[in-house]
N, C-alpha and C positions, 0 to 999 in steps of 0.2 A: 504493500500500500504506500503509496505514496501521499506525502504529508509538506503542506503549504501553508505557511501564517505569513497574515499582515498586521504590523506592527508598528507600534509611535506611540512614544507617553506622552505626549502629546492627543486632545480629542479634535474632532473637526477635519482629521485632514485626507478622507477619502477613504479610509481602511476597508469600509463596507463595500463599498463601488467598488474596489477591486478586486474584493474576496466575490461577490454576486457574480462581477463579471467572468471573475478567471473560471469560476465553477458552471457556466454556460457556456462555455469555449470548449471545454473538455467534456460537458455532459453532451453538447450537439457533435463531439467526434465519437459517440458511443459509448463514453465510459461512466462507469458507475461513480455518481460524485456525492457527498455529504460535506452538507456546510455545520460547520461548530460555532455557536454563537456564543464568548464567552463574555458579553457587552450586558449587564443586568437590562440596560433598554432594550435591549432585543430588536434591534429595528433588521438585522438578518433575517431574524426567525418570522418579522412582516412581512417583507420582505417575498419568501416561501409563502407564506398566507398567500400572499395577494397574485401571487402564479397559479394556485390552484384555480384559477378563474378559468383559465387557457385549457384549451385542447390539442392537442398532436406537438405540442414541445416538451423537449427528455423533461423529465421526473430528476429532480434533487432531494437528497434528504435532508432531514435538518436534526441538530441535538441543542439541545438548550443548557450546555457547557457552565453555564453562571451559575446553573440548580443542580444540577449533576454530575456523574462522570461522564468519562470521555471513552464510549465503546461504540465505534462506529460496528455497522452492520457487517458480515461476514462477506467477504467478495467485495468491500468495497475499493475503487480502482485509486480514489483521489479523496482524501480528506483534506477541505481547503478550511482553514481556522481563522473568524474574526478576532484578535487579540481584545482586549478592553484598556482601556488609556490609565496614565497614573500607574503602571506596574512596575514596580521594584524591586530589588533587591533578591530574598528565598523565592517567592513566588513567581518572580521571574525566573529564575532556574530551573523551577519546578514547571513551570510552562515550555521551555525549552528541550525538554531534554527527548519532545519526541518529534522536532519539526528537522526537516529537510531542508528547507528552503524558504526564506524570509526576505518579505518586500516591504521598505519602510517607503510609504509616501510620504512627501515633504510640501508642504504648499510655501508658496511665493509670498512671502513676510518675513519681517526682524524675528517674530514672536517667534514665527513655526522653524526658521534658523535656528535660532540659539537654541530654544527646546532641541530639537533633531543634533545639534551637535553633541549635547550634552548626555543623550542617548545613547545617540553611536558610542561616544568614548566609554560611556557603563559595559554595553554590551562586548568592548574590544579589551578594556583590562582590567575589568573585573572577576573574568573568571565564568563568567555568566555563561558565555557563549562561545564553544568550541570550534575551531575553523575548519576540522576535519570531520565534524557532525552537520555543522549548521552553515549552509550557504546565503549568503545576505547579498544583496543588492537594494537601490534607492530611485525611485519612481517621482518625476517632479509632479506635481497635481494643482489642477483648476488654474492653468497658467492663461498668461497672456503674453505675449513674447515679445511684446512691441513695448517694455516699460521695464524701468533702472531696475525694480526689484526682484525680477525675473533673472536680470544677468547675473543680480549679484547671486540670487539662487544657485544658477548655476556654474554660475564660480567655483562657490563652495561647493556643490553637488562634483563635479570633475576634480575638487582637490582630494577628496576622499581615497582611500586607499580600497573601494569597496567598488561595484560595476553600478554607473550610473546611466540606467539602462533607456530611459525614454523621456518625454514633459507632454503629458497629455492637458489637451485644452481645457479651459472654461465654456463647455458647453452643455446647452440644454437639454441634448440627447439624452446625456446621463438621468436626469430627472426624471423624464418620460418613461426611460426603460425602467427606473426606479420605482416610480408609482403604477407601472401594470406587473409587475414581478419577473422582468424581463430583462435580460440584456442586452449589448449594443448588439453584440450580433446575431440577434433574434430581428432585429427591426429591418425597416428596408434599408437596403446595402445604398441606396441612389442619398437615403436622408443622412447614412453617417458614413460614408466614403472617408471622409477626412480624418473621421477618430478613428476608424477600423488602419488607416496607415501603422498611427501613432503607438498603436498596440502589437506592431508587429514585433518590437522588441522584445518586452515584457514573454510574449507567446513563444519567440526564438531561443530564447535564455530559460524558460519553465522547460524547453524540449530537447537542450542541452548538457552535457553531462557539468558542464560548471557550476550547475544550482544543484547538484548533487552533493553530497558527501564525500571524500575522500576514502576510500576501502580502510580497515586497518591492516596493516599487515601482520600477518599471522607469525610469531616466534619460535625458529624454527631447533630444535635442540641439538647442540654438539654432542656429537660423537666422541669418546673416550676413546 
C-alpha cells in the first residue's frame, strides 16, 4: 500500500485540495484509494459526502482519523492522508512513521513563509523525519505569479534542499470541484486545461521512484 500525506503547521494552505485531488487522479487510473481525515473539521470527510451525489465516478473511501484508528480496508492501492495543522513534536513522529511520501503546500505570504520555514527545519533536524523512510517535496499554492510575493515565494521555495515540485494557481476551478465532491480532473478538461498543466508535476514525482523511500539495506554477516 502505498501511503501519501499533506502537510503544514500551518492551516489555510491547501492540504485538503491536494489530498481530494491527488486521490481522484489515482482513483480515475483504477486504483483503490482511501482518504484519512485527520483534521477534527473534517471538511475531507464533506468532502466524500458531497461525491456521493454523482454516479459512474470511482468510489473513495474515507476514515475519520481525528476519532479513530488508522486501518484502511484490505486491498487498498493508495492511502492519501489529510494531516491537521498545529502538529508537533511526539505526535508528529507518531504521524510519520507510516507515510511514504509528503507534500507540504506553501501559499504566497510572509505568514505562510516563515511558518513553512520553521516546519521544514523541525521536520529536517529534529529527528522527526527520516530521509530514507519519508520523501518530502513543496507545492506552491493559490498563486498568482504576476506579484513580489510570489517571487519571493519562490525564492525561498528553490533554496530549499527539498524538490520544489510545481505553483498551482488561484483559481476557481478548485472551488467548484470542491463543492460537488469532485476533482479537477473529473470536470471538463476544455474549463481547466491550465490547472491540469500545473499538476503535471506533482503526478510525475507521486509516479516516480524519488517520493519513494530509500530500501534498507539488508546486513549481511561475515564469515569466520
Amino acid at each position: 500500500m502505498r501511503t501519501i500525506m499533506l502537510m503544514n503547521s500551518k492551516g489555510g494552505c491547501g492540504k485538503t485540495t491536494l489530498a481530494t485531488n491527488i486521490a481522484t487522479w489515482f482513483a480515475d487510473e483504477g486504483h483503490k484509494v482511501v482518504l484519512a481525515d485527520f483534521d477534527p473539521q473534517g471538511s475531507t470527510l464533506d468532502w466524500l459526502a458531497a461525491r456521493q451525489d454523482y454516479e459512474g465516478i470511482p468510489e473513495i473511501g474515507g476514515i475519520d482519523a481525528a476519532k479513530g484508528p488508522l486501518n484502511p480496508p484490505r486491498g487498498t492501492d493508495y492511502l492519501i492522508m489529510d494531516a491537521p495543522a498545529a502538529i508537533h513534536g511526539k505526535a508528529l513522529s507518531t504521524m510519520l512513521r507510516r507515510v511514504q511520501s509528503m507534500i507540504i503546500p506553501v501559499m504566497p505570504s510572509p505568514i505562510d513563509i516563515r511558518a513553512c520555514s520553521r516546519f521544514i527545519e523541525e521536520l529536517l533536524t529534529s529527528g522527526h523525519l527520516s530521509r530514507h523512510r519519508t520523501r518530502i517535496a513543496v507545492v506552491a499554492n493559490r498563486v498568482r505569479e504576476n506579484t513580489i510575493i510570489y517571487h519571493k515565494l519562490e525564492k525561498y521555495l528553490d533554496s530549499l534542499d527539498i524538490p520544489f515540485l510545481t505553483s498551482l494557481r488561484e483559481s476557481q476551478n478548485y472551488i467548484r470541484a470542491a463543492e460537488r465532491g469532485l476533482g479537477i480532473f473529473e470536470m471538463a478538461p476544455s474549463a481547466v486545461y491550465d490547472d491540469l498543466l500545473q499538476w503535471d508535476p506533482i503526478l510525475e514525482w507521486l509516479s516516480s521512484k524519488e517520493s519513494l523511500p530509500t530500501p534498507l539495506k539488508k546486513k549481511t554477516k561475515k564469515r569466520a
